[in-house]
C-alpha positions in Angstrom: 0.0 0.0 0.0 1.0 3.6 -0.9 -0.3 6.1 1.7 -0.3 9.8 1.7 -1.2 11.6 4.8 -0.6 15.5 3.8 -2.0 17.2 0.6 -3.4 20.5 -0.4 -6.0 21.5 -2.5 -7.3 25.0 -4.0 -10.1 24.8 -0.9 -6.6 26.3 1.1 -3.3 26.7 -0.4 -2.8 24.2 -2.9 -3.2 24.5 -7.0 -5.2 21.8 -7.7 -9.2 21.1 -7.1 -10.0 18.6 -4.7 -11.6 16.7 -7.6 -8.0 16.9 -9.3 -6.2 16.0 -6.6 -7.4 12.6 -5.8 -7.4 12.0 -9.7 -3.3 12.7 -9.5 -3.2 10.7 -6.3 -5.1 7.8 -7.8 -3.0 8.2 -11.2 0.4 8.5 -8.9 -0.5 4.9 -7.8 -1.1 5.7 -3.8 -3.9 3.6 -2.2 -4.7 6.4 0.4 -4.5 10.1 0.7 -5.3 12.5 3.2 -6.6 15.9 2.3 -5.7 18.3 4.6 -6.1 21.4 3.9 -5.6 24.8 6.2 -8.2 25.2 8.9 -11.0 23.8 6.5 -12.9 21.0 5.4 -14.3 22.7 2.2 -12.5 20.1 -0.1 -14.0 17.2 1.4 -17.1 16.9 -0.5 -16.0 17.6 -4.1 -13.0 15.1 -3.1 -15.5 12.3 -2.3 -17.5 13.1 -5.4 -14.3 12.4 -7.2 -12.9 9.7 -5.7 -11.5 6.9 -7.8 -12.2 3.4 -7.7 -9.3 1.9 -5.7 -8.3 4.7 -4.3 -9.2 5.4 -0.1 -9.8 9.4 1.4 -8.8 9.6 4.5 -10.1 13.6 5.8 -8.5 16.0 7.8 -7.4 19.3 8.1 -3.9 21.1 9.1 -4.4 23.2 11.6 -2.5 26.8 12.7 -1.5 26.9 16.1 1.3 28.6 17.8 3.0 28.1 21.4 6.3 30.7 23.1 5.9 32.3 19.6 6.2 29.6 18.0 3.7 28.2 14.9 3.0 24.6 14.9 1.1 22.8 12.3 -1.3 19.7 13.7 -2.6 17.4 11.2 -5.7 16.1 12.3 -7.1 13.0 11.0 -11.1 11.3 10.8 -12.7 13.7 13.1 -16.1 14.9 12.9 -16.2 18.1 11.2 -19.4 19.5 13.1 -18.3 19.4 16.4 -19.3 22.6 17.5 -16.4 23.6 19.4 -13.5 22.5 16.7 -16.0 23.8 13.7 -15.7 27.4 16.2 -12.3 27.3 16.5 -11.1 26.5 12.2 -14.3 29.5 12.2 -11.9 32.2 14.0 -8.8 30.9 12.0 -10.2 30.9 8.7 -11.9 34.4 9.4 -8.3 35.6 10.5 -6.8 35.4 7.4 -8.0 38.2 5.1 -7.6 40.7 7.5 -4.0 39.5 8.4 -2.9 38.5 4.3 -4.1 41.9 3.7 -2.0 43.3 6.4 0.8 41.5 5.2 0.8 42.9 1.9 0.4 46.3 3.2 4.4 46.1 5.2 5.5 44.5 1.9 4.4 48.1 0.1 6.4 49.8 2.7 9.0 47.6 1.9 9.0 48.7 -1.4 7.6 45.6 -3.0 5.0 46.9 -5.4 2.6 43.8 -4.8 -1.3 44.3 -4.4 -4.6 42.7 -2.7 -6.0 42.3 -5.4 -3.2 40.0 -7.2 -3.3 38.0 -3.8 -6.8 37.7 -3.5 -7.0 36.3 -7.4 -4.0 33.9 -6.9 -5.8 32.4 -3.8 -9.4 32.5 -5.7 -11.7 30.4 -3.2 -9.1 29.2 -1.4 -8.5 30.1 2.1 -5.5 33.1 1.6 -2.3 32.6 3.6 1.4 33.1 2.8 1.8 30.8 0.5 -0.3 33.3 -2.0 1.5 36.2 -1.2 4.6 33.8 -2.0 3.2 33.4 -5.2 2.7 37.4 -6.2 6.7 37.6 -4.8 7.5 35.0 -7.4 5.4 36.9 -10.5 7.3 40.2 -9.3 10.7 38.4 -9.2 11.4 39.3 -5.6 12.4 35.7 -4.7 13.1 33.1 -7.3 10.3 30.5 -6.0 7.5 29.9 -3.1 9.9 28.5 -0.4 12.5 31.7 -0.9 9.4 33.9 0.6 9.5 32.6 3.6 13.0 33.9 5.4 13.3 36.8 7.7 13.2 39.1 4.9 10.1 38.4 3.9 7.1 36.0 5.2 8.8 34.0 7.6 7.9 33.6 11.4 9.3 37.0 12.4 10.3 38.1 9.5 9.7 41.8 8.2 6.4 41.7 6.6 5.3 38.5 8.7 1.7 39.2 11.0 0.6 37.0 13.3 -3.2 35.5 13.0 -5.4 33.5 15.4 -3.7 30.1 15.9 -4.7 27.6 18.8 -2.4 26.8 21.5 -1.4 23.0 20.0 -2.6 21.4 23.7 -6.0 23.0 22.7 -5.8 21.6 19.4 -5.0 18.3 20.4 -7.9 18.4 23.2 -10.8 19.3 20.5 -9.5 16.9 18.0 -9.5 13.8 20.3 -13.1 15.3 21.8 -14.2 15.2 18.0 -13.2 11.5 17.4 -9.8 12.8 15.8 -6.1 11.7 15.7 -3.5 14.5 15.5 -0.1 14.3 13.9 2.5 17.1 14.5 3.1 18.0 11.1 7.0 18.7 9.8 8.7 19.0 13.6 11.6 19.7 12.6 11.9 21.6 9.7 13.7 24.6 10.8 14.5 26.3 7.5 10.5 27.6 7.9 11.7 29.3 11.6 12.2 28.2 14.8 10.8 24.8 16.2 9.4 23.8 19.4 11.9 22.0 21.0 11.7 18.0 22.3 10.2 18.7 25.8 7.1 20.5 24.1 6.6 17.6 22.5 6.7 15.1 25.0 4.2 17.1 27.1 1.8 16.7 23.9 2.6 12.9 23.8 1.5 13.0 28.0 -1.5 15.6 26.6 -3.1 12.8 23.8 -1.1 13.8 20.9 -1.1 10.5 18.6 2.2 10.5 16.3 4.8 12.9 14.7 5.4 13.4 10.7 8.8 11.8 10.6 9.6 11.5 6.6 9.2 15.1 4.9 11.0 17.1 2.6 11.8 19.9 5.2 13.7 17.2 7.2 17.2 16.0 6.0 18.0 12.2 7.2 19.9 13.3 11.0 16.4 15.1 11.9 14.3 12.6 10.8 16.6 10.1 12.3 16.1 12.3 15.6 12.3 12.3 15.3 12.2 8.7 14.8 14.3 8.0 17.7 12.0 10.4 19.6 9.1 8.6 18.6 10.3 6.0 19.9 10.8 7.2 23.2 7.8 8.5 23.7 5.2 5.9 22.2 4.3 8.5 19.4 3.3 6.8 15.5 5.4 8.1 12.8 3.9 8.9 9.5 5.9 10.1 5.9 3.9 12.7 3.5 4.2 14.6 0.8 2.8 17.8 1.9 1.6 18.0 -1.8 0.5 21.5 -3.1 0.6 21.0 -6.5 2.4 23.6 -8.7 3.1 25.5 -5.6 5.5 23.1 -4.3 8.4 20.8 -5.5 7.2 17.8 -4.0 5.0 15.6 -5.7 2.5 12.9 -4.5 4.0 9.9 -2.5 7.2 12.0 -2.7 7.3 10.1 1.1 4.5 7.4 2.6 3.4 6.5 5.8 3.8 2.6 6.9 0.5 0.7 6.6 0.4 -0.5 10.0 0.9 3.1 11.0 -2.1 3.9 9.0 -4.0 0.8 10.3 -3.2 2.3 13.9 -5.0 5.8 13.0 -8.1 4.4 11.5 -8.6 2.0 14.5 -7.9 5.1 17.4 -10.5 7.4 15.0 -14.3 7.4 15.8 -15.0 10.7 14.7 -14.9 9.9 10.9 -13.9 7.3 8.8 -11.6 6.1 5.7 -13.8 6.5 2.5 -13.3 3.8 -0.1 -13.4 5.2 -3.9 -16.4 3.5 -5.9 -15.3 5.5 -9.2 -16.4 9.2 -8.7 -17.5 11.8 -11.2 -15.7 12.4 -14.2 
């Protein structure tokens, strides 16, 4: 089996539809994929309208939160997406995000970089506008040669000059509402410290003691001594450890089932999830 447990669509920050998306993932061979976008379940439906025979969804969402100044991205897996008190809290975060992308865009003008709303708001269309838009506009203007050069202290990183800060949960909150809503959580990309600082090891045991479920060992922001670190941490502390592509489409390098999660790892989540379950593809829509 070919699993993929971290993918975009257009219903956040990634290029293709939902519809597309678990087309490519079926026609890149994977078995499983997760979609899991920023703070939403939009995609869902139109993904499970689409969804290929032989091909299993597994929904989620990738949620912002932030602890010490720190932001922290928590994957959460098969929960139910009306529970009122997680629905509230993606509510806040997703409302956040105009006000604080428009922000964002004004600092860059005073930084001289002659980028607008209005190209930001078409780049992200119905997608929910972060960074990774604005990233885009920097790339049309030439200020940075691709997506991942935006985000460094010059420019859209944590702390960097025209970086705002939005609503995020703290991730021991995030962890609590997923769990109440039938949910597994993942910490997504731990250790990928070319985006900014990371939370360090004892943060993350405290979430292991606090219910968190696993760690996302095997990602592209992780060269082999980190995710040999994270793995031994893993085991330490009784966490799973899962391997995604973190698949935007054109916005992004990486392609689907770039990295894949072990099937026994994936057996593990569907049996702890109660919220939601794996959905089997019976052919979809063209």
């Amino acid at each position: 089996m070919r699993i993929d447990l971290h993918t975009h669509s257009t219903a956040s920050d990634g290029t293709d539809t939902p519809a597309d998306l678990v087309r490519a993932a079926a026609a890149a061979g994977l078995d499983v994929v997760a979609l899991t976008d920023h703070d939403t379940t939009r995609g869902h439906a139109e993904a499970l309208a689409a969804l290929p025979r032989g091909l299993t969804l597994v929904t989620g969402a990738e949620l912002s939160c932030r602890i010490d100044g720190i932001g922290v991205h928590m994957l959460a897996y098969l929960f139910d997406p009306d529970e009122p008190e997680l629905a509230r809290e993606r509510e806040l975060v997703c409302d956040d995000r105009v006000p604080r992308a428009r922000a964002m865009v004004g600092r860059l003008r005073e930084l001289g970089v002659p980028v607008t709303w209005e190209r930001v708001a078409a780049i992200a269309g119905d997608g929910s506008v972060g960074r990774p838009h604005i990233a885009q506009a920097l790339v049309e203007l030439g200020v940075v040669p691709d997506v991942s050069g935006a985000f460094t202290p010059d420019w859209l990183a944590d702390g960097g000059r025209a970086h705002v800060e939005k609503h995020e949960l703290d991730p021991f909150t995030a962890v609590r509402l997923v769990k109440a809503a039938g949910g597994v959580t993942v910490f997504a990309h731990p250790g990928a410290a070319k985006r900014g600082r990371t939370v360090p090891d004892s943060v993350i045991a405290d979430l292991a003691a606090s219910g968190l479920d696993g760690i996302e060992v095997d990602h592209m922001d992780h060269d082999e001594p980190t995710r040999a670190r994270l793995r031994g941490l893993a085991g330490d502390l009784g966490l799973l450890t899962t391997g995604s592509s973190d698949y935007h489409g054109s916005r992004k390098t990486c392609r689907l089932g770039d990295f894949t999660t072990d099937p026994e790892v994936y057996g593990e989540i569907t049996r702890r999830a109660t919220g939601a379950f794996p959905v089997p593809g019976t052919g979809g829509r063209p």
